[in-house]
N, C-alpha and C positions, 0 to 999 in steps of 0.2 A: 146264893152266890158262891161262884167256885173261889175257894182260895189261893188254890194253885194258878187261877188264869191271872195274866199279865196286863195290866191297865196300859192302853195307848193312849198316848202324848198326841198333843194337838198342837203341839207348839213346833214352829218351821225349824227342822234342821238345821244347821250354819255349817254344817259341813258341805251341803250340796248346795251347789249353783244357784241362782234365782235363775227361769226358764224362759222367761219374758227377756233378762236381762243378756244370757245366751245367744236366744233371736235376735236380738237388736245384731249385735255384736257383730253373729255371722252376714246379716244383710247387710253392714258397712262394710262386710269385708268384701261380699260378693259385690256389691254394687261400685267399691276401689277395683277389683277384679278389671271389674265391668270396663269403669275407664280408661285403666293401663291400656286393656284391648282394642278399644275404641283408638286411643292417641295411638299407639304403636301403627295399628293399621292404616291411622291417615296418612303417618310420617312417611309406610312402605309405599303409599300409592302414589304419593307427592313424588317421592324418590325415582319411581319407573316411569312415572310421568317426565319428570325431567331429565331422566336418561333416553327419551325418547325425543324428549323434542332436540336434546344436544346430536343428537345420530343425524337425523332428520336435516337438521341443520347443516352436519359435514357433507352429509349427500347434496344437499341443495346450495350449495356455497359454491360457487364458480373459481378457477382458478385468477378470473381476471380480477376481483374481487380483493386477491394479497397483493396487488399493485397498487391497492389505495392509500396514501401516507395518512387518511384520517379513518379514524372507526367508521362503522354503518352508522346507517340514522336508524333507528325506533321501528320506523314503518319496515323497513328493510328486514329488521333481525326478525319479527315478526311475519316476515311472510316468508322468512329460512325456516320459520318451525311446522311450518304446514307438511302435512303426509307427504313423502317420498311418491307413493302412487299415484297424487292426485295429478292429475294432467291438463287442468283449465286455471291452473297457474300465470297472472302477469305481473311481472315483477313492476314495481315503480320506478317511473322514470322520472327525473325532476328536468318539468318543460319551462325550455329558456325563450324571449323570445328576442329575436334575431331582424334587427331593422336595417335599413336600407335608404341612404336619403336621399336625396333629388337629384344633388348633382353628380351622383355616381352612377345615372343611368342615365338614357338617352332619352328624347323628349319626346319620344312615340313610345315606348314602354311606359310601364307601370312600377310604382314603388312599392316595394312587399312590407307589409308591416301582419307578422305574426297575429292573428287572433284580431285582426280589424279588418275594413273595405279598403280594398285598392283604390285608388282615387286616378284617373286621369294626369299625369306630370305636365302642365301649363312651362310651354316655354318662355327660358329665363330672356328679359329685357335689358338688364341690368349692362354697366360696360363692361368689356370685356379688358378694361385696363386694369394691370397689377395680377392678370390671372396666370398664369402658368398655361395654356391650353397641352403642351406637351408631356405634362406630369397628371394630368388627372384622368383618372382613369375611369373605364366606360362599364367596369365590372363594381360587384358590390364595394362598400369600402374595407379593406384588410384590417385586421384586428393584430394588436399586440405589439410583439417586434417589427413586422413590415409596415406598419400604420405611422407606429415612430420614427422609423427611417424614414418613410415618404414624406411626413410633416417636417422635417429636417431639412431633404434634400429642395423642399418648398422655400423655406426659407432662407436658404443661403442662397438661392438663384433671385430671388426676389432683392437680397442687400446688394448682390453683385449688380443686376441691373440697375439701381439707384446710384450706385455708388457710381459706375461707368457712366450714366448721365450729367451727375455732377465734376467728375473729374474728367473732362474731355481732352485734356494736354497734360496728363501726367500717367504715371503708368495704370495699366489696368491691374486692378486689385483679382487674385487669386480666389480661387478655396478659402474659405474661411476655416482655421486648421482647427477650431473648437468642433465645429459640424464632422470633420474628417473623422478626429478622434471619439466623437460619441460614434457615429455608424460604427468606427473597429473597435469600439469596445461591445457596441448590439450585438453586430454581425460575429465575431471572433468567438473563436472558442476559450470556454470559462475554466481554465488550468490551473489558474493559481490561486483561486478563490477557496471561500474556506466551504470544506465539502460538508454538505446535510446530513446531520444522521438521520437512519433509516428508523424507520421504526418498528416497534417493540417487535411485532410477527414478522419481518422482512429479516430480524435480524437472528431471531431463531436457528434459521437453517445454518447458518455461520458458523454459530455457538459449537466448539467442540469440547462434550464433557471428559474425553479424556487425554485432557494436555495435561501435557508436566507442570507443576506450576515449579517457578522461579524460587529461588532461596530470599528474602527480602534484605534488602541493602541496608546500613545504618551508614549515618554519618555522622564521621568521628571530630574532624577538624574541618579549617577553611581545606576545601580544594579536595580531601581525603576522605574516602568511602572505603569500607569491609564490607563485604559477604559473607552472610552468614551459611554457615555448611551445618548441611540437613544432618538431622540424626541416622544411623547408621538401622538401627532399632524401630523406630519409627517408617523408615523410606522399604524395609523389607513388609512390614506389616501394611502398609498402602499398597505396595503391590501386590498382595496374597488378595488383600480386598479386592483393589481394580482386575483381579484376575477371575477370583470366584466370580465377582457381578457379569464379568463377560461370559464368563463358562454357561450361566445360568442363561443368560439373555440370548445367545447362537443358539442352548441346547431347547430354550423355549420357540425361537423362530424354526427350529428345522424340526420341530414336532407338531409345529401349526403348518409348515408346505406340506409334511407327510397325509397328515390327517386332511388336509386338502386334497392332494393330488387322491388319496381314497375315498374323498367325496363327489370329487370331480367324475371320476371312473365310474362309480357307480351309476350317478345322474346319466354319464352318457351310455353307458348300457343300457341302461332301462327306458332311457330314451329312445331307442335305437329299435329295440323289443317291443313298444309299444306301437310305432310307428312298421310294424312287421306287419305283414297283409300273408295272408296262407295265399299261396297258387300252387298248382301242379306242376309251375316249367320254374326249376331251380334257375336259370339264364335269369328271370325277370325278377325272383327275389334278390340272389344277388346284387343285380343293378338298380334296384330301388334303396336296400341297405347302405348299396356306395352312395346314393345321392344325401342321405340325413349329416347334416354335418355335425361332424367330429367335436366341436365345442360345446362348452355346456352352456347350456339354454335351461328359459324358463320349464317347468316342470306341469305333466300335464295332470299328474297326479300330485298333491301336496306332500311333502317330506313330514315323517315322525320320527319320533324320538330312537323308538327301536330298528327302524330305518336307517335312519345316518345319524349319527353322533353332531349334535350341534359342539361348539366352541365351548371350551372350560368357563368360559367368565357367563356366559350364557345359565350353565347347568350350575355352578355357583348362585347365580342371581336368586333362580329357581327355587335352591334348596333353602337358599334364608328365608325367601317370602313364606315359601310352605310351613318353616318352621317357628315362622310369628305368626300368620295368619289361617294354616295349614291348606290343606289341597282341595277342598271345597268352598270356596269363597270365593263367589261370583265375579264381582270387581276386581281382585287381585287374576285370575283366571283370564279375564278378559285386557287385563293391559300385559300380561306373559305371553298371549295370544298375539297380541299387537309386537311385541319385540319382537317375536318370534325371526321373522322378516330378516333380522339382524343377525341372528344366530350365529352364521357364520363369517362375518366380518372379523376381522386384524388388524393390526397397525399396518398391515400390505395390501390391504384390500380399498383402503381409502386414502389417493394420493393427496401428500403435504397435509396429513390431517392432525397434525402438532401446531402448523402455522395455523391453521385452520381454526385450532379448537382455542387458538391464542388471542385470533380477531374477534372469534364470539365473544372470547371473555372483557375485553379492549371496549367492544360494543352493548352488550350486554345492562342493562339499567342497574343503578346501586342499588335499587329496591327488590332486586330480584337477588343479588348476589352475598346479599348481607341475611339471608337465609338458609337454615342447616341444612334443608331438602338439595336445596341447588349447589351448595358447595360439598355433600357428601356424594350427589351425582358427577359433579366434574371430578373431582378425586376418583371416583374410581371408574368412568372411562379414561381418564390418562394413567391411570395406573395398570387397571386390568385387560383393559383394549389396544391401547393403544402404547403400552411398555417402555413412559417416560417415565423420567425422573417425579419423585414423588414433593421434589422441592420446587416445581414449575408453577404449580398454583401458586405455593404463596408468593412466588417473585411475579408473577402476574398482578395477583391483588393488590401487595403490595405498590406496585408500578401505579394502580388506581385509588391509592390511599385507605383500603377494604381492608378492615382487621379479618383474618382467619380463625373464625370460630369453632373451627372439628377440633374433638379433643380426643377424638380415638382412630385407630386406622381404618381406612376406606373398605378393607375387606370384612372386617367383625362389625361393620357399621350394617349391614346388610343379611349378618347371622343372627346380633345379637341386639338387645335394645339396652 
Protein backbone atom coordinates (compact mmCIF):
# COMPACT_ATOMS: atom_id res chain seq x y z
CA UNK A 1 0.00 0.00 0.00
CA UNK A 2 1.23 3.49 -1.02
CA UNK A 3 1.67 5.81 1.80
CA UNK A 4 1.69 8.71 -0.04
CA UNK A 5 -1.94 7.90 -1.67
CA UNK A 6 -4.87 9.76 -0.32
CA UNK A 7 -7.85 7.83 1.33
CA UNK A 8 -11.34 8.89 -0.24
CA UNK A 9 -14.27 9.75 1.84
CA UNK A 10 -17.46 8.27 1.29
CA UNK A 11 -19.32 10.42 3.24
CA UNK A 12 -21.70 13.22 1.28
CA UNK A 13 -20.26 16.69 1.08
CA UNK A 14 -22.42 19.40 2.89
CA UNK A 15 -20.99 21.81 1.03
CA UNK A 16 -22.78 20.85 -2.32
CA UNK A 17 -26.30 20.81 -3.15
CA UNK A 18 -28.36 17.65 -2.89
CA UNK A 19 -29.28 17.02 -6.86
CA UNK A 20 -32.49 15.54 -6.37
CA UNK A 21 -33.35 18.49 -4.26
CA UNK A 22 -32.08 21.11 -7.08
CA UNK A 23 -34.42 19.22 -9.70
CA UNK A 24 -37.30 19.39 -7.65
CA UNK A 25 -36.66 23.07 -7.01
CA UNK A 26 -35.99 24.01 -10.72
CA UNK A 27 -39.28 22.04 -11.99
CA UNK A 28 -41.52 24.24 -9.50
CA UNK A 29 -39.92 26.99 -10.90
CA UNK A 30 -40.35 26.09 -14.36
CA UNK A 31 -43.66 24.72 -13.98
CA UNK A 32 -44.66 28.69 -11.78
CA UNK A 33 -42.98 29.80 -15.29
CA UNK A 34 -45.22 27.74 -16.87
CA UNK A 35 -48.34 29.25 -15.32
CA UNK A 36 -47.47 32.93 -15.21
CA UNK A 37 -47.43 32.21 -19.09
CA UNK A 38 -50.40 30.41 -19.33
CA UNK A 39 -52.56 33.23 -17.17
CA UNK A 40 -50.85 36.21 -18.75
CA UNK A 41 -51.84 34.93 -22.19
CA UNK A 42 -55.51 34.12 -21.48
CA UNK A 43 -55.74 37.74 -19.89
CA UNK A 44 -53.97 39.01 -23.50
CA UNK A 45 -56.58 37.14 -25.51
CA UNK A 46 -59.67 38.05 -23.25
CA UNK A 47 -58.44 41.64 -23.58
CA UNK A 48 -58.40 41.75 -27.71
CA UNK A 49 -61.24 39.78 -27.64
CA UNK A 50 -63.14 42.37 -25.83
CA UNK A 51 -61.63 45.24 -27.76
CA UNK A 52 -63.09 43.58 -30.65
CA UNK A 53 -66.35 42.95 -29.74
CA UNK A 54 -66.53 46.99 -28.20
CA UNK A 55 -65.32 48.20 -32.03
CA UNK A 56 -67.71 45.81 -33.51
CA UNK A 57 -70.29 47.07 -31.52
CA UNK A 58 -69.58 51.16 -32.26
CA UNK A 59 -69.77 50.07 -36.02
CA UNK A 60 -73.06 48.30 -35.56
CA UNK A 61 -74.86 50.64 -33.05
CA UNK A 62 -77.15 52.92 -35.24
CA UNK A 63 -77.50 56.43 -34.62
CA UNK A 64 -81.21 55.94 -33.80
CA UNK A 65 -80.17 53.86 -31.06
CA UNK A 66 -78.91 57.36 -28.59
CA UNK A 67 -82.52 58.37 -28.94
CA UNK A 68 -83.56 55.59 -26.55
CA UNK A 69 -84.01 57.12 -22.88
CA UNK A 70 -83.50 53.32 -21.67
CA UNK A 71 -80.44 50.99 -22.18
CA UNK A 72 -80.57 48.04 -24.75
CA UNK A 73 -81.93 44.87 -23.79
CA UNK A 74 -79.35 41.60 -23.65
CA UNK A 75 -80.39 40.29 -26.82
CA UNK A 76 -79.67 43.65 -28.55
CA UNK A 77 -76.08 44.21 -27.06
CA UNK A 78 -75.41 40.81 -28.24
CA UNK A 79 -76.23 40.95 -31.62
CA UNK A 80 -74.05 44.58 -31.65
CA UNK A 81 -71.09 42.16 -30.94
CA UNK A 82 -71.32 40.07 -34.08
CA UNK A 83 -68.56 40.68 -36.97
CA UNK A 84 -68.78 44.02 -38.65
CA UNK A 85 -68.60 41.89 -42.09
CA UNK A 86 -71.27 39.71 -41.42
CA UNK A 87 -74.31 40.57 -43.66
CA UNK A 88 -77.15 38.16 -42.69
CA UNK A 89 -77.67 40.26 -39.69
CA UNK A 90 -81.56 40.71 -38.18
CA UNK A 91 -81.70 42.80 -35.56
CA UNK A 92 -84.62 42.08 -33.01
CA UNK A 93 -87.58 43.55 -33.14
CA UNK A 94 -90.05 43.22 -30.08
CA UNK A 95 -93.59 42.32 -31.80
CA UNK A 96 -96.56 44.11 -30.38
CA UNK A 97 -99.80 43.05 -31.20
CA UNK A 98 -102.18 45.76 -32.31
CA UNK A 99 -106.13 44.89 -31.96
CA UNK A 100 -108.85 46.47 -33.43
CA UNK A 101 -112.47 45.94 -32.13
CA UNK A 102 -115.88 45.68 -33.64
CA UNK A 103 -117.16 48.90 -33.43
CA UNK A 104 -114.43 50.62 -34.98
CA UNK A 105 -115.08 49.13 -38.11
CA UNK A 106 -117.78 48.68 -40.51
CA UNK A 107 -119.93 45.55 -40.45
CA UNK A 108 -118.75 44.13 -43.93
CA UNK A 109 -115.05 44.37 -42.87
CA UNK A 110 -113.04 42.27 -40.86
CA UNK A 111 -111.42 42.81 -37.27
CA UNK A 112 -107.58 42.49 -37.25
CA UNK A 113 -106.35 40.84 -34.49
CA UNK A 114 -102.54 40.27 -34.74
CA UNK A 115 -101.27 36.61 -34.71
CA UNK A 116 -105.21 35.18 -34.77
CA UNK A 117 -108.17 34.39 -37.52
CA UNK A 118 -110.14 37.21 -38.61
CA UNK A 119 -113.64 36.33 -37.88
CA UNK A 120 -116.64 37.79 -39.92
CA UNK A 121 -117.95 41.26 -37.82
CA UNK A 122 -121.84 39.99 -37.23
CA UNK A 123 -123.87 43.25 -37.22
CA UNK A 124 -124.60 45.01 -34.04
CA UNK A 125 -128.56 44.68 -32.99
CA UNK A 126 -128.32 46.34 -29.96
CA UNK A 127 -130.23 50.23 -29.69
CA UNK A 128 -128.68 52.68 -30.99
CA UNK A 129 -129.80 54.90 -27.92
CA UNK A 130 -127.17 56.76 -25.68
CA UNK A 131 -124.72 56.33 -28.90
CA UNK A 132 -122.90 59.13 -30.31
CA UNK A 133 -123.29 57.77 -34.10
CA UNK A 134 -121.30 61.28 -34.97
CA UNK A 135 -118.24 60.71 -32.75
CA UNK A 136 -117.41 57.11 -33.59
CA UNK A 137 -115.37 56.50 -35.84
CA UNK A 138 -115.09 54.07 -38.98
CA UNK A 139 -111.06 53.77 -38.69
CA UNK A 140 -109.08 51.66 -36.21
CA UNK A 141 -109.50 52.96 -32.58
CA UNK A 142 -106.69 55.88 -31.76
CA UNK A 143 -104.25 55.13 -29.05
CA UNK A 144 -103.04 57.65 -26.34
CA UNK A 145 -103.77 61.21 -26.38
CA UNK A 146 -106.44 61.19 -29.29
CA UNK A 147 -108.35 58.15 -27.62
CA UNK A 148 -108.57 60.23 -24.41
CA UNK A 149 -109.87 63.15 -25.99
CA UNK A 150 -112.33 61.19 -28.08
CA UNK A 151 -113.57 59.32 -24.74
CA UNK A 152 -113.86 62.96 -23.20
CA UNK A 153 -115.52 64.61 -25.86
CA UNK A 154 -118.04 61.15 -25.72
CA UNK A 155 -118.97 62.11 -22.60
CA UNK A 156 -119.67 65.45 -22.13
CA UNK A 157 -122.11 65.19 -25.32
CA UNK A 158 -123.71 62.39 -23.78
CA UNK A 159 -124.39 64.69 -19.94
CA UNK A 160 -125.46 67.54 -22.24
CA UNK A 161 -128.08 65.53 -23.90
CA UNK A 162 -129.47 64.08 -20.62
CA UNK A 163 -129.18 66.98 -18.95
CA UNK A 164 -131.16 69.15 -22.02
CA UNK A 165 -133.95 66.25 -21.77
CA UNK A 166 -134.40 66.75 -18.28
CA UNK A 167 -134.22 70.51 -18.09
CA UNK A 168 -136.60 71.44 -20.92
CA UNK A 169 -137.66 75.20 -19.57
CA UNK A 170 -134.61 76.29 -18.10
CA UNK A 171 -131.42 77.16 -19.80
CA UNK A 172 -129.54 74.80 -21.79
CA UNK A 173 -126.38 73.65 -19.85
CA UNK A 174 -123.00 74.41 -21.83
CA UNK A 175 -119.56 72.69 -22.18
CA UNK A 176 -118.77 71.12 -19.20
CA UNK A 177 -115.63 73.43 -18.31
CA UNK A 178 -113.88 70.17 -16.40
CA UNK A 179 -113.83 68.28 -20.19
CA UNK A 180 -112.67 71.83 -21.86
CA UNK A 181 -109.75 72.06 -19.39
CA UNK A 182 -108.62 68.26 -19.62
CA UNK A 183 -108.62 68.34 -23.72
CA UNK A 184 -106.21 71.92 -23.18
CA UNK A 185 -104.16 70.68 -20.90
CA UNK A 186 -103.91 66.96 -23.47
CA UNK A 187 -103.92 68.96 -26.48
CA UNK A 188 -101.47 72.14 -25.32
CA UNK A 189 -98.23 72.48 -25.17
CA UNK A 190 -96.30 71.14 -22.02
CA UNK A 191 -94.00 74.55 -21.08
CA UNK A 192 -94.16 74.71 -17.70
CA UNK A 193 -93.78 71.49 -16.69
CA UNK A 194 -90.87 70.10 -14.89
CA UNK A 195 -88.38 68.97 -17.83
CA UNK A 196 -86.99 65.17 -18.01
CA UNK A 197 -83.46 64.73 -17.60
CA UNK A 198 -81.74 63.22 -20.37
CA UNK A 199 -80.00 60.51 -19.94
CA UNK A 200 -76.58 59.51 -19.14
CA UNK A 201 -75.20 59.22 -23.13
CA UNK A 202 -77.75 61.98 -24.54
CA UNK A 203 -76.16 63.96 -22.12
CA UNK A 204 -72.44 63.48 -22.93
CA UNK A 205 -72.49 65.50 -26.01
CA UNK A 206 -73.45 68.69 -23.56
CA UNK A 207 -70.78 68.07 -21.15
CA UNK A 208 -67.97 70.55 -21.83
CA UNK A 209 -64.71 69.52 -20.10
CA UNK A 210 -63.33 72.94 -20.59
CA UNK A 211 -65.55 75.42 -18.71
CA UNK A 212 -64.30 77.64 -16.16
CA UNK A 213 -65.49 76.46 -13.10
CA UNK A 214 -67.04 79.07 -10.69
CA UNK A 215 -65.15 80.18 -7.39
CA UNK A 216 -67.73 78.54 -4.75
CA UNK A 217 -69.94 80.87 -2.58
CA UNK A 218 -70.00 80.66 1.24
CA UNK A 219 -72.55 81.96 3.30
CA UNK A 220 -71.87 84.13 5.96
CA UNK A 221 -75.01 85.53 7.56
CA UNK A 222 -79.05 85.72 6.98
CA UNK A 223 -79.30 87.29 3.52
CA UNK A 224 -75.17 87.68 2.96
CA UNK A 225 -72.97 85.45 0.74
CA UNK A 226 -68.86 86.06 -0.36
CA UNK A 227 -67.13 84.69 -3.10
CA UNK A 228 -64.44 83.27 -2.69
CA UNK A 229 -61.45 84.44 -5.20
CA UNK A 230 -59.27 81.84 -6.79
CA UNK A 231 -55.79 81.70 -6.14
CA UNK A 232 -53.55 83.65 -8.33
CA UNK A 233 -50.95 80.52 -8.22
CA UNK A 234 -53.07 78.04 -8.61
CA UNK A 235 -55.46 79.71 -11.63
CA UNK A 236 -51.84 80.09 -13.72
CA UNK A 237 -50.86 76.51 -13.13
CA UNK A 238 -54.58 75.22 -14.34
CA UNK A 239 -54.19 77.05 -17.31
CA UNK A 240 -50.56 75.81 -18.26
CA UNK A 241 -52.29 72.42 -17.71
CA UNK A 242 -55.64 73.12 -19.72
CA UNK A 243 -53.14 74.46 -22.28
CA UNK A 244 -50.47 71.68 -22.58
CA UNK A 245 -53.62 68.90 -22.69
CA UNK A 246 -55.00 70.91 -25.64
CA UNK A 247 -51.59 71.46 -27.45
CA UNK A 248 -51.27 67.54 -27.06
CA UNK A 249 -54.85 66.67 -28.17
CA UNK A 250 -55.06 69.26 -31.83
CA UNK A 251 -51.16 68.13 -32.25
CA UNK A 252 -52.40 64.32 -31.85
CA UNK A 253 -55.64 64.99 -34.19
CA UNK A 254 -53.65 66.70 -37.02
CA UNK A 255 -51.17 63.91 -37.03
CA UNK A 256 -54.01 61.21 -37.30
CA UNK A 257 -55.68 63.54 -40.62
CA UNK A 258 -51.99 63.61 -41.88
CA UNK A 259 -51.32 60.08 -41.62
CA UNK A 260 -54.75 59.69 -43.17
CA UNK A 261 -54.82 61.80 -45.89
CA UNK A 262 -51.29 59.51 -46.78
CA UNK A 263 -53.05 56.51 -46.46
CA UNK A 264 -55.91 57.61 -48.32
CA UNK A 265 -53.56 58.80 -51.24
CA UNK A 266 -51.97 55.85 -51.46
CA UNK A 267 -55.11 53.28 -51.50
CA UNK A 268 -56.23 55.65 -54.36
CA UNK A 269 -53.25 55.40 -56.46
CA UNK A 270 -52.78 51.91 -56.35
CA UNK A 271 -56.17 51.72 -56.81
CA UNK A 272 -56.18 53.54 -59.84
CA UNK A 273 -52.94 51.33 -61.07
CA UNK A 274 -54.43 48.34 -60.68
CA UNK A 275 -57.47 48.94 -62.27
CA UNK A 276 -54.98 50.32 -65.39
CA UNK A 277 -55.66 48.06 -68.62
CA UNK A 278 -52.38 48.46 -71.17
CA UNK A 279 -53.80 49.62 -74.77
CA UNK A 280 -52.04 51.16 -77.46
CA UNK A 281 -54.58 54.40 -77.91
CA UNK A 282 -53.45 56.69 -74.84
CA UNK A 283 -57.34 58.49 -75.67
CA UNK A 284 -58.89 55.15 -74.03
CA UNK A 285 -56.43 54.94 -71.16
CA UNK A 286 -56.98 58.16 -70.12
CA UNK A 287 -60.65 57.96 -70.18
CA UNK A 288 -60.87 54.66 -68.33
CA UNK A 289 -58.53 56.20 -65.49
CA UNK A 290 -60.95 59.27 -65.38
CA UNK A 291 -63.80 56.81 -64.94
CA UNK A 292 -62.21 54.97 -61.37
CA UNK A 293 -63.29 57.18 -58.72
CA UNK A 294 -61.27 59.34 -56.73
CA UNK A 295 -62.46 57.98 -53.11
CA UNK A 296 -61.00 55.36 -51.28
CA UNK A 297 -62.65 52.06 -51.61
CA UNK A 298 -62.20 48.77 -50.59
CA UNK A 299 -58.85 47.32 -51.58
CA UNK A 300 -58.21 44.70 -54.10
CA UNK A 301 -55.12 43.76 -52.66
CA UNK A 302 -55.06 43.55 -48.70
CA UNK A 303 -52.81 46.37 -46.81
CA UNK A 304 -49.36 45.39 -44.76
CA UNK A 305 -47.80 46.69 -42.44
CA UNK A 306 -44.67 47.81 -44.63
CA UNK A 307 -47.41 49.20 -46.99
CA UNK A 308 -49.21 51.61 -45.10
CA UNK A 309 -48.61 52.40 -41.44
CA UNK A 310 -51.61 51.30 -39.42
CA UNK A 311 -52.73 53.68 -36.36
CA UNK A 312 -50.37 54.05 -33.14
CA UNK A 313 -52.88 52.46 -30.73
CA UNK A 314 -53.01 49.54 -33.27
CA UNK A 315 -48.88 49.11 -33.47
CA UNK A 316 -48.95 49.68 -29.60
CA UNK A 317 -51.59 46.84 -29.03
CA UNK A 318 -49.24 44.71 -31.20
CA UNK A 319 -46.12 45.24 -29.61
CA UNK A 320 -47.37 44.43 -25.94
CA UNK A 321 -49.01 41.22 -27.14
CA UNK A 322 -45.75 40.12 -28.99
CA UNK A 323 -43.91 41.10 -25.85
CA UNK A 324 -45.97 38.65 -23.36
CA UNK A 325 -46.75 36.17 -25.68
CA UNK A 326 -44.16 36.94 -28.59
CA UNK A 327 -44.69 36.77 -32.45
CA UNK A 328 -45.38 33.23 -32.86
CA UNK A 329 -48.39 32.28 -31.04
CA UNK A 330 -51.05 31.22 -33.12
CA UNK A 331 -54.16 32.45 -31.01
CA UNK A 332 -52.77 35.73 -30.35
CA UNK A 333 -51.72 36.06 -34.38
CA UNK A 334 -55.14 35.12 -35.29
CA UNK A 335 -57.15 37.75 -33.09
CA UNK A 336 -54.15 40.77 -34.28
CA UNK A 337 -55.38 39.34 -37.70
CA UNK A 338 -59.01 39.87 -36.89
CA UNK A 339 -58.42 43.61 -35.45
CA UNK A 340 -56.50 44.30 -38.17
CA UNK A 341 -59.69 45.53 -39.91
CA UNK A 342 -59.59 48.32 -37.49
CA UNK A 343 -56.31 49.46 -37.80
CA UNK A 344 -57.05 52.64 -39.07
CA UNK A 345 -60.03 53.83 -37.10
CA UNK A 346 -60.01 57.34 -34.80
CA UNK A 347 -62.09 59.04 -32.76
CA UNK A 348 -63.11 60.78 -36.47
CA UNK A 349 -63.62 57.91 -38.04
CA UNK A 350 -66.62 56.52 -35.92
CA UNK A 351 -69.48 59.09 -35.57
CA UNK A 352 -70.80 59.96 -31.75
CA UNK A 353 -68.60 57.17 -30.70
CA UNK A 354 -68.25 58.50 -26.85
CA UNK A 355 -72.07 58.52 -26.70
CA UNK A 356 -71.81 55.27 -28.17
CA UNK A 357 -69.33 53.60 -26.27
CA UNK A 358 -71.43 55.35 -23.15
CA UNK A 359 -74.83 53.20 -24.13
CA UNK A 360 -72.70 50.03 -24.40
CA UNK A 361 -71.50 50.61 -21.03
CA UNK A 362 -75.22 51.71 -19.64
CA UNK A 363 -76.28 48.32 -21.50
CA UNK A 364 -73.78 46.21 -20.89
CA UNK A 365 -74.57 43.13 -17.98
CA UNK A 366 -72.70 43.53 -14.34
CA UNK A 367 -71.41 40.24 -14.99
CA UNK A 368 -69.47 41.15 -17.88
CA UNK A 369 -68.24 44.65 -16.50
CA UNK A 370 -67.15 43.72 -13.07
CA UNK A 371 -64.14 41.87 -14.96
CA UNK A 372 -60.41 43.06 -15.38
CA UNK A 373 -60.49 41.81 -19.27
CA UNK A 374 -63.47 44.08 -20.08
CA UNK A 375 -62.74 47.05 -17.99
CA UNK A 376 -58.83 47.23 -19.11
CA UNK A 377 -60.47 46.87 -22.86
CA UNK A 378 -62.94 49.88 -22.43
CA UNK A 379 -60.07 51.94 -20.73
CA UNK A 380 -58.14 51.77 -23.36
CA UNK A 381 -60.38 52.36 -26.45
CA UNK A 382 -61.61 55.54 -24.75
CA UNK A 383 -58.25 56.39 -23.96
CA UNK A 384 -56.15 55.33 -27.02
CA UNK A 385 -58.84 55.45 -29.78
CA UNK A 386 -61.05 57.25 -29.08
CA UNK A 387 -58.95 60.45 -27.05
CA UNK A 388 -61.43 60.89 -23.95
CA UNK A 389 -61.13 61.76 -20.77
CA UNK A 390 -59.58 58.93 -18.80
CA UNK A 391 -62.05 59.74 -15.83
CA UNK A 392 -65.31 58.79 -18.17
CA UNK A 393 -65.25 55.25 -17.15
CA UNK A 394 -65.28 55.58 -13.78
CA UNK A 395 -68.28 58.24 -13.73
CA UNK A 396 -69.99 55.60 -16.15
CA UNK A 397 -69.51 52.82 -13.64
CA UNK A 398 -70.00 54.60 -11.16
CA UNK A 399 -73.59 55.94 -12.56
CA UNK A 400 -74.22 51.77 -12.56
CA UNK A 401 -73.02 51.25 -9.01
CA UNK A 402 -69.59 49.02 -10.65
CA UNK A 403 -66.61 49.49 -8.46
CA UNK A 404 -63.51 50.17 -10.78
CA UNK A 405 -61.12 47.52 -10.40
CA UNK A 406 -57.79 48.75 -12.83
CA UNK A 407 -55.14 49.54 -10.76
CA UNK A 408 -52.82 50.55 -13.30
CA UNK A 409 -52.96 52.51 -16.51
CA UNK A 410 -54.73 51.36 -19.58
CA UNK A 411 -51.60 51.72 -21.62
CA UNK A 412 -48.87 49.48 -19.45
CA UNK A 413 -51.83 47.20 -18.97
CA UNK A 414 -51.14 45.89 -22.37
CA UNK A 415 -47.15 46.04 -22.29
CA UNK A 416 -46.76 44.76 -19.02
CA UNK A 417 -48.36 42.11 -16.83
Amino acid sequence: MDIYAVPISTAPDPTRPCSKARAAEEDREREQERMIFNRSKRLMLERLKMIQMILNALHNMKSRDLRSRVPLSTEVVKHLYRDVADKTFVRPVKNEVHYSSNDTVNSNEKASVAGRTSKTVIPSKLSTLGRNDGLVSTTPTPTNKEWNVHKMLIFEQIVNESSNQRLVNQVLITKTMIVTNMVGRLLGPHRHGDSQKLPFWQAIGLVNEDTVERPPVTHKGKGATSRKHPDPENTLKSLIQNFTRVKKKMAREVQSDLEKLIRDRHRTFRQKFQCLNKSPLFEKTVQHLKGVSTQPMPMIVEDTNTEIKPSKWFLDLKSGAENIVGKDDKEVCSMLQQLSRFSYEDAKSIPNAKEKLCLLVMSMPASHLLTIPAQQALKYVLDEILWASSESLSQWLNHRKIPLILQEPSSSSFTTH
